[in-house]
N, CA, C and O atoms as a Maestro MAE file, in Angstrom:
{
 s_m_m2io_version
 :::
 2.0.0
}

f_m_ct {
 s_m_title
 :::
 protein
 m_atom[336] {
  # First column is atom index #
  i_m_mmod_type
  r_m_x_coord
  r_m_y_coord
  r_m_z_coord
  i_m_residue_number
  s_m_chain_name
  s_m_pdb_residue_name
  s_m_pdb_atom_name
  i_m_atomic_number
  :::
  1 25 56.029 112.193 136.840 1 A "UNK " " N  " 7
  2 3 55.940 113.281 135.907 1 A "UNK " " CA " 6
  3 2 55.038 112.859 134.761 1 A "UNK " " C  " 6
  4 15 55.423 112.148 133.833 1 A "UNK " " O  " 8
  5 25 54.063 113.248 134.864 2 A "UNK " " N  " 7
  6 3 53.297 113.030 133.744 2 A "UNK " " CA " 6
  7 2 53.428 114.040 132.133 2 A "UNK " " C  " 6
  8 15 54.041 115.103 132.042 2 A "UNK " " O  " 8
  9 25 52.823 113.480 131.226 3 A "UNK " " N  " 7
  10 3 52.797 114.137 129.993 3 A "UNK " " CA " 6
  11 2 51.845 115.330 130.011 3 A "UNK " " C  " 6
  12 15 50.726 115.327 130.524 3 A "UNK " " O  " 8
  13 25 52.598 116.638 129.210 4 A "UNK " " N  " 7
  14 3 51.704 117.602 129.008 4 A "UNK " " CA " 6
  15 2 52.159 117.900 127.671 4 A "UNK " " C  " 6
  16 15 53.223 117.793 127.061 4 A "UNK " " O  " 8
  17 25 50.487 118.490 127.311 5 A "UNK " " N  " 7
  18 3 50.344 118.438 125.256 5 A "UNK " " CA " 6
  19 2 50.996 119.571 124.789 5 A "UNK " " C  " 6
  20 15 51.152 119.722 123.577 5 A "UNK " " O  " 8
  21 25 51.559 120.715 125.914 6 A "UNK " " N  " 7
  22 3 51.864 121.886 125.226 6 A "UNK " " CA " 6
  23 2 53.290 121.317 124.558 6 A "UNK " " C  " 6
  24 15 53.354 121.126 123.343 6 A "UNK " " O  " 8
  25 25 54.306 121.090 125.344 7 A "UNK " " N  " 7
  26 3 55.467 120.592 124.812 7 A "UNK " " CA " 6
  27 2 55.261 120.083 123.587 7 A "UNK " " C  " 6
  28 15 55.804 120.644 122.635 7 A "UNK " " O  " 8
  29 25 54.589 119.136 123.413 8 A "UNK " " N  " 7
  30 3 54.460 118.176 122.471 8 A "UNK " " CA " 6
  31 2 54.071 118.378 121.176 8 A "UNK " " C  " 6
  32 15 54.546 117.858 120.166 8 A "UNK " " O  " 8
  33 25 52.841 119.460 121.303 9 A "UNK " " N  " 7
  34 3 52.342 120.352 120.346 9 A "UNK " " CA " 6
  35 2 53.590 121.260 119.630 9 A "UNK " " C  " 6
  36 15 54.149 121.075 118.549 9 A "UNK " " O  " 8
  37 25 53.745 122.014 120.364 10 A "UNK " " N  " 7
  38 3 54.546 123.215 120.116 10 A "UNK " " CA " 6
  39 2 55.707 122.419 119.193 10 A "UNK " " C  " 6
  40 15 56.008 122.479 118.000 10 A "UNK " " O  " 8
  41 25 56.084 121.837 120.050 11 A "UNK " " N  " 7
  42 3 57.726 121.530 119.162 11 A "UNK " " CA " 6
  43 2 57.225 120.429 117.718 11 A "UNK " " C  " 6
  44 15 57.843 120.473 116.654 11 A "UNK " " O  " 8
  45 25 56.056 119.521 117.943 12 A "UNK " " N  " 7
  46 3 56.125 118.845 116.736 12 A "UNK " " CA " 6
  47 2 55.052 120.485 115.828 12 A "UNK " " C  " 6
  48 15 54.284 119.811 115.142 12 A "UNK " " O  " 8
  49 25 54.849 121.263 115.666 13 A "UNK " " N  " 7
  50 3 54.335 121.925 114.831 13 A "UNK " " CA " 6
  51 2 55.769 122.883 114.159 13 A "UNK " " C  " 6
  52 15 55.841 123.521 113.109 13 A "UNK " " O  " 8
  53 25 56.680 122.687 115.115 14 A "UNK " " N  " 7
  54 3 57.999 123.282 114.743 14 A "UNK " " CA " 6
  55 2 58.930 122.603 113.147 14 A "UNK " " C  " 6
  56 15 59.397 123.053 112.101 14 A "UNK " " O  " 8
  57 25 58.788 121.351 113.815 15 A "UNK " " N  " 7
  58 3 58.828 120.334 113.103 15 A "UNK " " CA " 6
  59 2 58.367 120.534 112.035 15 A "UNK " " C  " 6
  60 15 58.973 120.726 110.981 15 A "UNK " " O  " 8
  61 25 57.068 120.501 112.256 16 A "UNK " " N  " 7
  62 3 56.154 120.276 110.997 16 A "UNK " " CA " 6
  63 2 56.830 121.341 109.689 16 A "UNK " " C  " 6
  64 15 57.262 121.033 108.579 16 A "UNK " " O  " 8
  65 25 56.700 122.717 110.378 17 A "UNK " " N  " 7
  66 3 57.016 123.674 109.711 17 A "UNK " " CA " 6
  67 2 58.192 123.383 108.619 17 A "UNK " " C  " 6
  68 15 58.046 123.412 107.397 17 A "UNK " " O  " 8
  69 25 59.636 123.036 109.479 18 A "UNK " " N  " 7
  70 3 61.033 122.804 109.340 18 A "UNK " " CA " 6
  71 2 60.684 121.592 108.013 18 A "UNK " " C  " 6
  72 15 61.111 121.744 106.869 18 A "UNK " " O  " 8
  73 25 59.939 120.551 108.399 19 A "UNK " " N  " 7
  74 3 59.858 119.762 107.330 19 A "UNK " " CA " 6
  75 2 58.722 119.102 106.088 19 A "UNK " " C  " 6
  76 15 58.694 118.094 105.382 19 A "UNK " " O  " 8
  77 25 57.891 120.249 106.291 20 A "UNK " " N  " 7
  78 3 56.629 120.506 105.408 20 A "UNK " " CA " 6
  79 2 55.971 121.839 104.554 20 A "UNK " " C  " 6
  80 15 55.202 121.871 103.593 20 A "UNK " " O  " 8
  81 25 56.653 122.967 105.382 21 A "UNK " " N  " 7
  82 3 57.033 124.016 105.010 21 A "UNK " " CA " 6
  83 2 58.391 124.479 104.249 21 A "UNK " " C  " 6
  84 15 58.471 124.751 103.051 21 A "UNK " " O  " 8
  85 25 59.183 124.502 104.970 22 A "UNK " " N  " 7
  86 3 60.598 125.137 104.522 22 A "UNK " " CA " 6
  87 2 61.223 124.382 102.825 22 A "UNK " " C  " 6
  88 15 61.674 125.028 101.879 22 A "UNK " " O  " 8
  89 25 61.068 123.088 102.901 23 A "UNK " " N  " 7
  90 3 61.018 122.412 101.297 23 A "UNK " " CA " 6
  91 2 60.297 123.659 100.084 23 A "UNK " " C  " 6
  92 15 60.660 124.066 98.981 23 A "UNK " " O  " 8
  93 25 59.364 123.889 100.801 24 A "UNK " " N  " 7
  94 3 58.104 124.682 99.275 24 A "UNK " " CA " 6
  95 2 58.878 125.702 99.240 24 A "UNK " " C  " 6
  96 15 58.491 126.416 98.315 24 A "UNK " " O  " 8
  97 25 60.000 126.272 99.889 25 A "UNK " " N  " 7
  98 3 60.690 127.789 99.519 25 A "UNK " " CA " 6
  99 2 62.401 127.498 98.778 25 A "UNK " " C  " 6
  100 15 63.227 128.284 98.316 25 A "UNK " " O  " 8
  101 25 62.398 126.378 98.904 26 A "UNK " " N  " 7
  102 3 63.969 125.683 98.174 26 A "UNK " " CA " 6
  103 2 63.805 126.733 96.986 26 A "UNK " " C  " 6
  104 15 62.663 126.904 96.559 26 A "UNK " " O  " 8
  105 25 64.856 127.450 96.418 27 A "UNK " " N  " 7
  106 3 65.567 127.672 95.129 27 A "UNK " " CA " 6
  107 2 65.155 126.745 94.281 27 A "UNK " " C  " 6
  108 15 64.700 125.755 94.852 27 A "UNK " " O  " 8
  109 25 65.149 126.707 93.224 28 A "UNK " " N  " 7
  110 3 65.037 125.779 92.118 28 A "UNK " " CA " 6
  111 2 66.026 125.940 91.531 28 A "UNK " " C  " 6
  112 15 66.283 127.018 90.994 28 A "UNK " " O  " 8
  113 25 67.349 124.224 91.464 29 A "UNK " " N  " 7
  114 3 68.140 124.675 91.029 29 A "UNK " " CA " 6
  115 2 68.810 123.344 90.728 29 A "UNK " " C  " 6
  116 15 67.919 122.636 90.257 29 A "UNK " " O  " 8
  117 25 69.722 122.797 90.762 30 A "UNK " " N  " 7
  118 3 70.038 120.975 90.349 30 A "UNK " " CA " 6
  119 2 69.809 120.546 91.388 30 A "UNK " " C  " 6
  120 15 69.382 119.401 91.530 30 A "UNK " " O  " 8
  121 25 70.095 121.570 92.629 31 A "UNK " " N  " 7
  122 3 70.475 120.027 93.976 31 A "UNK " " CA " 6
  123 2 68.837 120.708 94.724 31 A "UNK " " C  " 6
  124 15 68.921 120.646 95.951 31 A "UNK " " O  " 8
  125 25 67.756 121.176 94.356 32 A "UNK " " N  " 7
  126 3 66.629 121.406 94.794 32 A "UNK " " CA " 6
  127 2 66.481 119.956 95.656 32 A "UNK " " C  " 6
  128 15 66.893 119.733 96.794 32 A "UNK " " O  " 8
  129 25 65.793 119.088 94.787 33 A "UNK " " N  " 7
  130 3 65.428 117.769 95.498 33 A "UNK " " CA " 6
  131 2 66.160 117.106 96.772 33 A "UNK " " C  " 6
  132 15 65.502 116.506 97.622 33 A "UNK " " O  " 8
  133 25 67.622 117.256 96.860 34 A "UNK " " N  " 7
  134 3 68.408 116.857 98.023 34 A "UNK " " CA " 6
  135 2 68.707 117.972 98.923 34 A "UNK " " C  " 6
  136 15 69.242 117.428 99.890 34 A "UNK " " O  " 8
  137 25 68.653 119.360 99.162 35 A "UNK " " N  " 7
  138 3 67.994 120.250 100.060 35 A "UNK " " CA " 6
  139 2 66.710 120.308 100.485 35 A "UNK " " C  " 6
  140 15 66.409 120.903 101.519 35 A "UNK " " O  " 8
  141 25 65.752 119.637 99.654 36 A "UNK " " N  " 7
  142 3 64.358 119.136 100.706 36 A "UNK " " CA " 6
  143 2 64.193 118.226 100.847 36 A "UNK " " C  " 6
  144 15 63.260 117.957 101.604 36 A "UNK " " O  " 8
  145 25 64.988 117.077 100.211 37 A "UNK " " N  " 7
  146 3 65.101 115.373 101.165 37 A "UNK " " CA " 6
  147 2 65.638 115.925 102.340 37 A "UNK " " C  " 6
  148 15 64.915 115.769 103.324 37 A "UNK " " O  " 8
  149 25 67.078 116.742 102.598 38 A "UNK " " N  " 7
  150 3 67.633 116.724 103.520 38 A "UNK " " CA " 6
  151 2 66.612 117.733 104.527 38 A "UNK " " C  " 6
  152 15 66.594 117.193 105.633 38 A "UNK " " O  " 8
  153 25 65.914 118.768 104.541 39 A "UNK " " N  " 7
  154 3 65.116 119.265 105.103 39 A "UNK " " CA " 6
  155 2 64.046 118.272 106.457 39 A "UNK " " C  " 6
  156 15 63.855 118.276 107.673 39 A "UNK " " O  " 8
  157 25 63.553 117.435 105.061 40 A "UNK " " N  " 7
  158 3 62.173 116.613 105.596 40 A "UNK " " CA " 6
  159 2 63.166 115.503 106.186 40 A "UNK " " C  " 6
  160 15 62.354 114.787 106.771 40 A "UNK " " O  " 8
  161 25 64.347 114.951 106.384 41 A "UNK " " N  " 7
  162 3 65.116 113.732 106.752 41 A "UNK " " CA " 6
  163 2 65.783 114.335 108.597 41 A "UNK " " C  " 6
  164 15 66.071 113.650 109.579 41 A "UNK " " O  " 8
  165 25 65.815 115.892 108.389 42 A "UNK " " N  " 7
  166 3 66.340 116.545 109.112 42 A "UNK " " CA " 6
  167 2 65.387 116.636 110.404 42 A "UNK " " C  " 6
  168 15 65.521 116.285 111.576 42 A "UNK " " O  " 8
  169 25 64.213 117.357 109.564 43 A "UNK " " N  " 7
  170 3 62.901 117.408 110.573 43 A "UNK " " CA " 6
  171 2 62.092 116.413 111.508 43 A "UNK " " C  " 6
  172 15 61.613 116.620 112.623 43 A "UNK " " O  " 8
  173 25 62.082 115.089 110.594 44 A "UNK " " N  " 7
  174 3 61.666 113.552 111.192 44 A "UNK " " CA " 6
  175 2 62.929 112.949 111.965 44 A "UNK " " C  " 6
  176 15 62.446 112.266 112.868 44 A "UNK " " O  " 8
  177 25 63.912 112.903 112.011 45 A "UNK " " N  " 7
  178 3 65.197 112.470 112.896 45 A "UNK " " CA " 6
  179 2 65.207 113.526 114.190 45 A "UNK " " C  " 6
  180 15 65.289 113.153 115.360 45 A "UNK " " O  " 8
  181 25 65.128 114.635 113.843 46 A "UNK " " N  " 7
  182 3 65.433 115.458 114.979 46 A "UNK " " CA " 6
  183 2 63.901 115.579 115.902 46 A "UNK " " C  " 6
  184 15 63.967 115.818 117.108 46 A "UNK " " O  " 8
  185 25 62.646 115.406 115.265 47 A "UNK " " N  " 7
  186 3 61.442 115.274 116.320 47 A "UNK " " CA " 6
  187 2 61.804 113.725 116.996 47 A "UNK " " C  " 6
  188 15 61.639 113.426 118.179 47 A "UNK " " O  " 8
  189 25 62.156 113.137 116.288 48 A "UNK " " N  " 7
  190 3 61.871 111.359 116.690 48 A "UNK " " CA " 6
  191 2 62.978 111.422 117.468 48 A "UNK " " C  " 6
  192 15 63.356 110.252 117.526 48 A "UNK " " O  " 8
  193 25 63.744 112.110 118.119 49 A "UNK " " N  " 7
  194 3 65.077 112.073 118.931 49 A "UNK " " CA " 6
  195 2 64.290 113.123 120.112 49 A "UNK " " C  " 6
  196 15 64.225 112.723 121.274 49 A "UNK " " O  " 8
  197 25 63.863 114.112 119.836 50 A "UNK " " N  " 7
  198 3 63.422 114.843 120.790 50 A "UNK " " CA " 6
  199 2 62.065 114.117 121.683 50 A "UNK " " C  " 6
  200 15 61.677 114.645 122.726 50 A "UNK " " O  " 8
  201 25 61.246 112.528 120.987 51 A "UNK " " N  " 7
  202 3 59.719 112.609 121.451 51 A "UNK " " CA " 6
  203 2 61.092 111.372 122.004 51 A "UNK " " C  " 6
  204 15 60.768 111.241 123.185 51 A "UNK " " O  " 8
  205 25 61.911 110.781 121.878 52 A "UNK " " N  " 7
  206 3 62.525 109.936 122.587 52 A "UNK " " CA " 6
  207 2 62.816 110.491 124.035 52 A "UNK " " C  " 6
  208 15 62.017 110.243 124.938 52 A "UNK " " O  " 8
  209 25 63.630 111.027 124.199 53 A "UNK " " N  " 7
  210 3 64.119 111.928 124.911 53 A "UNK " " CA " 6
  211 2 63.103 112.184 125.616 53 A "UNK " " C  " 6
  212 15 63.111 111.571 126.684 53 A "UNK " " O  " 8
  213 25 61.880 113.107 125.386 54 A "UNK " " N  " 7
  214 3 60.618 113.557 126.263 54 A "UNK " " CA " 6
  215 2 60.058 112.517 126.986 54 A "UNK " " C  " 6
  216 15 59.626 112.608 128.135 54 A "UNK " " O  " 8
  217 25 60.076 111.400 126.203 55 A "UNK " " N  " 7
  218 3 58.829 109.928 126.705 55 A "UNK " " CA " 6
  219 2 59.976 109.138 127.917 55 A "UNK " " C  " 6
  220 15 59.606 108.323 128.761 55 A "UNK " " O  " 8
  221 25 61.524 109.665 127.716 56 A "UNK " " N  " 7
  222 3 61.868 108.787 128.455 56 A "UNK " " CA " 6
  223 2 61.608 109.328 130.054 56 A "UNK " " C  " 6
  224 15 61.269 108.623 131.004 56 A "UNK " " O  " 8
  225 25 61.787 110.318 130.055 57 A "UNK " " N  " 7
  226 3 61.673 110.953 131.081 57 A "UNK " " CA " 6
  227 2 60.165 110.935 131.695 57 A "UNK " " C  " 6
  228 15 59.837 111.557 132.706 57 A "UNK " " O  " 8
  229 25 59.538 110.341 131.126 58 A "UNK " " N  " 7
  230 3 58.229 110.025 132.052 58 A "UNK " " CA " 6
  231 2 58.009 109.316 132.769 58 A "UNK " " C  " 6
  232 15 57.246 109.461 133.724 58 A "UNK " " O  " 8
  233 25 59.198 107.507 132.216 59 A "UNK " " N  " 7
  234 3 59.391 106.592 133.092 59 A "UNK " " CA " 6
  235 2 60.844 106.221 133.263 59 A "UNK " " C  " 6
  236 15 61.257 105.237 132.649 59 A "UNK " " O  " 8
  237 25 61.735 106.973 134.108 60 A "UNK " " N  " 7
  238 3 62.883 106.315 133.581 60 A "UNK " " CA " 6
  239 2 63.386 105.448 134.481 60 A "UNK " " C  " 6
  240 15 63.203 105.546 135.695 60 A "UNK " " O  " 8
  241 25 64.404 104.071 133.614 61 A "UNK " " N  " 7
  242 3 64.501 102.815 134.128 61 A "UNK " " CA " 6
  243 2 65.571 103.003 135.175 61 A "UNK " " C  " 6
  244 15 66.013 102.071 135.847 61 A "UNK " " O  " 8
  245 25 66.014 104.417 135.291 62 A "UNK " " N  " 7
  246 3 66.937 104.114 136.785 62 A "UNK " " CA " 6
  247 2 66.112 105.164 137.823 62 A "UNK " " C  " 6
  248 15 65.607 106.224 137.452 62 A "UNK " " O  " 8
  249 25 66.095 104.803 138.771 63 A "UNK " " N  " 7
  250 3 65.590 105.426 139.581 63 A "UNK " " CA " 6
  251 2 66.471 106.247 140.839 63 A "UNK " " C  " 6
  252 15 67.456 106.600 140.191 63 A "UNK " " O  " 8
  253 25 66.593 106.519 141.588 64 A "UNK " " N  " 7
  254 3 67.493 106.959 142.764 64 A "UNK " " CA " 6
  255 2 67.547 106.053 143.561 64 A "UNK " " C  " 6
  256 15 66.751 105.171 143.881 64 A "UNK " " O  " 8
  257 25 69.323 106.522 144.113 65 A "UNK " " N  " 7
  258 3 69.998 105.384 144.672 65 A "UNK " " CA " 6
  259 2 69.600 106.288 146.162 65 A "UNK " " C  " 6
  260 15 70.070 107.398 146.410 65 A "UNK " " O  " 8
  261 25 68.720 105.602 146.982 66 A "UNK " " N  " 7
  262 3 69.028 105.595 148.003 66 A "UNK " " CA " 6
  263 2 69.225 105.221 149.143 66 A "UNK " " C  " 6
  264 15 68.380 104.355 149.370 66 A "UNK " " O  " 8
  265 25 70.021 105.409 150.233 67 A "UNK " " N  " 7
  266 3 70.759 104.821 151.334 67 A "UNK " " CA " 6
  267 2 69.573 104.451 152.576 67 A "UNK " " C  " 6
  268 15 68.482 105.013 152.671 67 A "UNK " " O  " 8
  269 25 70.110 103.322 153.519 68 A "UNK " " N  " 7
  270 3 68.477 102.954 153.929 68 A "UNK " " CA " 6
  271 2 68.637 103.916 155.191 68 A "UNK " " C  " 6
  272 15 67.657 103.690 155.900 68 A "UNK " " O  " 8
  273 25 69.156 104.544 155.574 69 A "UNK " " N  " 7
  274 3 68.725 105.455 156.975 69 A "UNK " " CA " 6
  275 2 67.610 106.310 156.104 69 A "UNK " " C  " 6
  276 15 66.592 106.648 156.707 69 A "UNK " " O  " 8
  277 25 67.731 106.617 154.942 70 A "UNK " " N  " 7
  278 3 67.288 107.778 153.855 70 A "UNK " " CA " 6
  279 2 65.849 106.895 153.802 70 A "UNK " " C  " 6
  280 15 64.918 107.600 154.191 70 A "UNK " " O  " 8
  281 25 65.520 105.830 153.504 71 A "UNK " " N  " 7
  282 3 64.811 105.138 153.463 71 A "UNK " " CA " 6
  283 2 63.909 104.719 154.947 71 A "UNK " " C  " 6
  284 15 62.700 104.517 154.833 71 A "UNK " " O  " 8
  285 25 64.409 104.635 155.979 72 A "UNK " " N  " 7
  286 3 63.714 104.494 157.209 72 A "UNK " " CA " 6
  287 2 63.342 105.510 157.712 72 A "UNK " " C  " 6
  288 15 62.282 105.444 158.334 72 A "UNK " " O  " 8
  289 25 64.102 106.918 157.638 73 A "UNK " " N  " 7
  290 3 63.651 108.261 157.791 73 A "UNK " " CA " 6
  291 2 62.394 108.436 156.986 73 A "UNK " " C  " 6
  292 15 61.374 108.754 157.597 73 A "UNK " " O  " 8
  293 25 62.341 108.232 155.437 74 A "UNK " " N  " 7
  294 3 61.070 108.443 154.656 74 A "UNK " " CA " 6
  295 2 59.865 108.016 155.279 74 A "UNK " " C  " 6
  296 15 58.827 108.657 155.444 74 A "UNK " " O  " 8
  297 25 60.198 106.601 155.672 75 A "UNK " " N  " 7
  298 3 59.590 105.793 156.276 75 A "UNK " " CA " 6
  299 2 58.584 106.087 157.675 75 A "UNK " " C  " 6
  300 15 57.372 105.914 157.803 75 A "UNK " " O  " 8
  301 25 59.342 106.466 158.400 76 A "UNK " " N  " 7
  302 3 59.033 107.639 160.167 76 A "UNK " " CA " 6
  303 2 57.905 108.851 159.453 76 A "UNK " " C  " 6
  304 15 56.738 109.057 159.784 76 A "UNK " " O  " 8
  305 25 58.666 109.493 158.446 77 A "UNK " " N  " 7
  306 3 58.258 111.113 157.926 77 A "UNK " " CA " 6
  307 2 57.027 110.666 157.294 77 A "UNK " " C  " 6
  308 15 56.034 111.357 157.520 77 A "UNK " " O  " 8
  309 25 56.909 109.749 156.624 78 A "UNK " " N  " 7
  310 3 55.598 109.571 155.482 78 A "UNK " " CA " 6
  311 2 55.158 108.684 155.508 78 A "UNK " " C  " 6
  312 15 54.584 108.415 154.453 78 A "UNK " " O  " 8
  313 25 55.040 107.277 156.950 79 A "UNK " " N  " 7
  314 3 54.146 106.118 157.065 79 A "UNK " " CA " 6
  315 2 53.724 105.339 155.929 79 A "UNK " " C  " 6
  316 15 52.775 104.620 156.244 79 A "UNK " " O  " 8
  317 25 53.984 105.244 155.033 80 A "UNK " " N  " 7
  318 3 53.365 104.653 154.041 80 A "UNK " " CA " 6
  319 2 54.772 104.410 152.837 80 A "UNK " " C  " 6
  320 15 54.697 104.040 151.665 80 A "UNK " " O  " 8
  321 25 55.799 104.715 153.519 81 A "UNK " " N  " 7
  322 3 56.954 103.459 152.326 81 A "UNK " " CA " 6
  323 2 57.249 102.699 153.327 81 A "UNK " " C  " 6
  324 15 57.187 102.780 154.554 81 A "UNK " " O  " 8
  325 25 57.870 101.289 151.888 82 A "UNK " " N  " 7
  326 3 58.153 99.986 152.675 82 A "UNK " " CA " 6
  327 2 59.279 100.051 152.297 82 A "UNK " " C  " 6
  328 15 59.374 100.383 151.115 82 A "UNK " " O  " 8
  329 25 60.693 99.771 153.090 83 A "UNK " " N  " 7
  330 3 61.946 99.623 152.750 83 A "UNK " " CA " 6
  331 2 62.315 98.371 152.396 83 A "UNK " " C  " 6
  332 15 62.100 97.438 153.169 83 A "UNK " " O  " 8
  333 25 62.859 98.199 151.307 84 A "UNK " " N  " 7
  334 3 63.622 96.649 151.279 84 A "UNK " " CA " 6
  335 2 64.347 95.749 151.690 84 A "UNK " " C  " 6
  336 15 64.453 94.701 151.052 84 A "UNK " " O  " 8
  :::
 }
 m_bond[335] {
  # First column is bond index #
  i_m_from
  i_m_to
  i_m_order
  :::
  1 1 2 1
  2 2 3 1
  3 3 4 2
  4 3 5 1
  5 5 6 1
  6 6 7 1
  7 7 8 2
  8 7 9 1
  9 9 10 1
  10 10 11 1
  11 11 12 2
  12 11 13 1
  13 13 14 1
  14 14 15 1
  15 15 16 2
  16 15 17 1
  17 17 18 1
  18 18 19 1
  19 19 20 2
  20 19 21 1
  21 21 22 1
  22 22 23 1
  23 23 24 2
  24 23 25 1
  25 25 26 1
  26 26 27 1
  27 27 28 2
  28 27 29 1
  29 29 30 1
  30 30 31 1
  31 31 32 2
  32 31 33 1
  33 33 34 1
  34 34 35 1
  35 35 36 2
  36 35 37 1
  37 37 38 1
  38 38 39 1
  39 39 40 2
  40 39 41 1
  41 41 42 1
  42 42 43 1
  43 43 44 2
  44 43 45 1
  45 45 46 1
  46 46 47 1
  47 47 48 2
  48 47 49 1
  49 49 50 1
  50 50 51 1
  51 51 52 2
  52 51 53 1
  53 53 54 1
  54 54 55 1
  55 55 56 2
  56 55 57 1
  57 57 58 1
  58 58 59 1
  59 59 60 2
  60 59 61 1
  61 61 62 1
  62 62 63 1
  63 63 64 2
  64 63 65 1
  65 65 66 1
  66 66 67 1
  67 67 68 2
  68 67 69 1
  69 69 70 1
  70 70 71 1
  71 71 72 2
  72 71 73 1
  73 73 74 1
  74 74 75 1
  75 75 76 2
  76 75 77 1
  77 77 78 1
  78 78 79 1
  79 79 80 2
  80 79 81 1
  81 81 82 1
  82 82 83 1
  83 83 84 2
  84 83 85 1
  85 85 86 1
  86 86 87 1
  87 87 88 2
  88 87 89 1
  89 89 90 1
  90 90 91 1
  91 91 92 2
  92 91 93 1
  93 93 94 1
  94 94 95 1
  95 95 96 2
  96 95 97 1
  97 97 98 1
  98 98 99 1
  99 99 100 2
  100 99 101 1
  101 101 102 1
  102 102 103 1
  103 103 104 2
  104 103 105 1
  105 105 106 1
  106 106 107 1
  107 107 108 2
  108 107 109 1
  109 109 110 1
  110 110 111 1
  111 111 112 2
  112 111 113 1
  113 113 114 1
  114 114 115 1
  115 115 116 2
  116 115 117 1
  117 117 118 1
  118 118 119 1
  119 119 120 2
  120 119 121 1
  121 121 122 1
  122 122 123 1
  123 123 124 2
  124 123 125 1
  125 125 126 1
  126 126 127 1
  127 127 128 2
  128 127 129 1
  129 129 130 1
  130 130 131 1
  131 131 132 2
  132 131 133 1
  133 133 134 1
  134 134 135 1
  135 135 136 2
  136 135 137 1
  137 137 138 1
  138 138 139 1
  139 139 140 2
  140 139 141 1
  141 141 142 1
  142 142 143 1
  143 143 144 2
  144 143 145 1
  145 145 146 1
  146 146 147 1
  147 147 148 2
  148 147 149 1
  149 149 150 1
  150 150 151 1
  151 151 152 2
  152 151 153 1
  153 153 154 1
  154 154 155 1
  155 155 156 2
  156 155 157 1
  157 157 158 1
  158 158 159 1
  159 159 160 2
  160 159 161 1
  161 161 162 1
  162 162 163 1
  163 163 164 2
  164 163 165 1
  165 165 166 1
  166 166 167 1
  167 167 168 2
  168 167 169 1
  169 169 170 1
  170 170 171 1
  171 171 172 2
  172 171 173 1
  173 173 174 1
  174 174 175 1
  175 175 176 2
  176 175 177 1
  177 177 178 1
  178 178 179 1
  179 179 180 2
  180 179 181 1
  181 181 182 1
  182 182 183 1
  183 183 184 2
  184 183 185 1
  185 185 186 1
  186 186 187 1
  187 187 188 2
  188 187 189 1
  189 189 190 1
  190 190 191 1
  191 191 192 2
  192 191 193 1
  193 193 194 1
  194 194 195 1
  195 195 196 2
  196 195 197 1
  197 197 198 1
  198 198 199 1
  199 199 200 2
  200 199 201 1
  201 201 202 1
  202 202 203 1
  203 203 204 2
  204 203 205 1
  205 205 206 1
  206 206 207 1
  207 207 208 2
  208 207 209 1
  209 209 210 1
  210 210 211 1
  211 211 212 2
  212 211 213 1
  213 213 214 1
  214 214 215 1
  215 215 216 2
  216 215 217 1
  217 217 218 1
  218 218 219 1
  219 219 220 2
  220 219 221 1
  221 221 222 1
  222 222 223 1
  223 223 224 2
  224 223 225 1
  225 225 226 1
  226 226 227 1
  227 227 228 2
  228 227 229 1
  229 229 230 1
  230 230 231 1
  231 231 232 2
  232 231 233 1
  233 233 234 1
  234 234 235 1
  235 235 236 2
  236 235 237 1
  237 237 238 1
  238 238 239 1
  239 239 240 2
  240 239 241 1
  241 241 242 1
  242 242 243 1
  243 243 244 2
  244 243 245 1
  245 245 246 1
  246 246 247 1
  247 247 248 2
  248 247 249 1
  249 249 250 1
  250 250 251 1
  251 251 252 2
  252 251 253 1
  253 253 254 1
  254 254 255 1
  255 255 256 2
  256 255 257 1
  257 257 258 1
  258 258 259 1
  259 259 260 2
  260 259 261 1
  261 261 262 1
  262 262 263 1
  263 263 264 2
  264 263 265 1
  265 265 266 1
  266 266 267 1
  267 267 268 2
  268 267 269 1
  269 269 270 1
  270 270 271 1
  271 271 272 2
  272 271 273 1
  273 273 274 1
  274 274 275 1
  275 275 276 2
  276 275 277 1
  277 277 278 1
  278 278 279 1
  279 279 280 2
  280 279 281 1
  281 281 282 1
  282 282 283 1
  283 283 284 2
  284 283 285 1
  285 285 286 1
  286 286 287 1
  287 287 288 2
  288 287 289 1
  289 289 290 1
  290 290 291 1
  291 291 292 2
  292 291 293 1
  293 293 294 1
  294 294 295 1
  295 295 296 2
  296 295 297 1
  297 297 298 1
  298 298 299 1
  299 299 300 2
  300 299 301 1
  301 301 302 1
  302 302 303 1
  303 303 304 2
  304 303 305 1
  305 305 306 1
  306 306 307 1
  307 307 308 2
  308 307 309 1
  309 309 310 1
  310 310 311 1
  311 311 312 2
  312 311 313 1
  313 313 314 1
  314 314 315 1
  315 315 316 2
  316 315 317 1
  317 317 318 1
  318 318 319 1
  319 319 320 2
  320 319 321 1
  321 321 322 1
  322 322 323 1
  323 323 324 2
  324 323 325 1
  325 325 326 1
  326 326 327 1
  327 327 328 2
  328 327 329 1
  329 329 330 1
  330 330 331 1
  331 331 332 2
  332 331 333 1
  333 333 334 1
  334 334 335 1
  335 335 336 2
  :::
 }
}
């Protein structure tokens, strides 16, 4: 599974919005400053959890368990795997 830019785009411009945008419309009021820390703290945790999540799935370290008839059949069907 390879990487594609739409995902990637789309949701970090979401992001962007959530934590570069949405701050400049805060109320002005005592707790202003800690409703757009928490905004911009909100926006960078929740992309950096989502590009985790996306990247893992490109290589992930478990692979499928499978049984060797499953494996010698592949093997017959598609000439070109080696079973272990």
């Amino acid at each position: 599974m390879g990487a594609s830019a739409v995902p990637l785009v789309v949701v970090t411009l979401f992001w962007v919005a959530v934590g570069g945008v949405l701050p400049l419309f805060v109320r002005k009021g005592p707790n202003r400053g800690v409703t757009q820390s928490c905004l911009i703290l909100t926006a960078v945790v929740c992309w950096m959890f989502w590009l985790y999540c996306y990247m893992a799935q490109m290589n992930p370290l478990i692979g499928p368990d499978l049984k060797k008839n499953i494996l010698l059949l592949m093997n017959r069907e598609w000439g070109h795997f080696k079973p272990e």
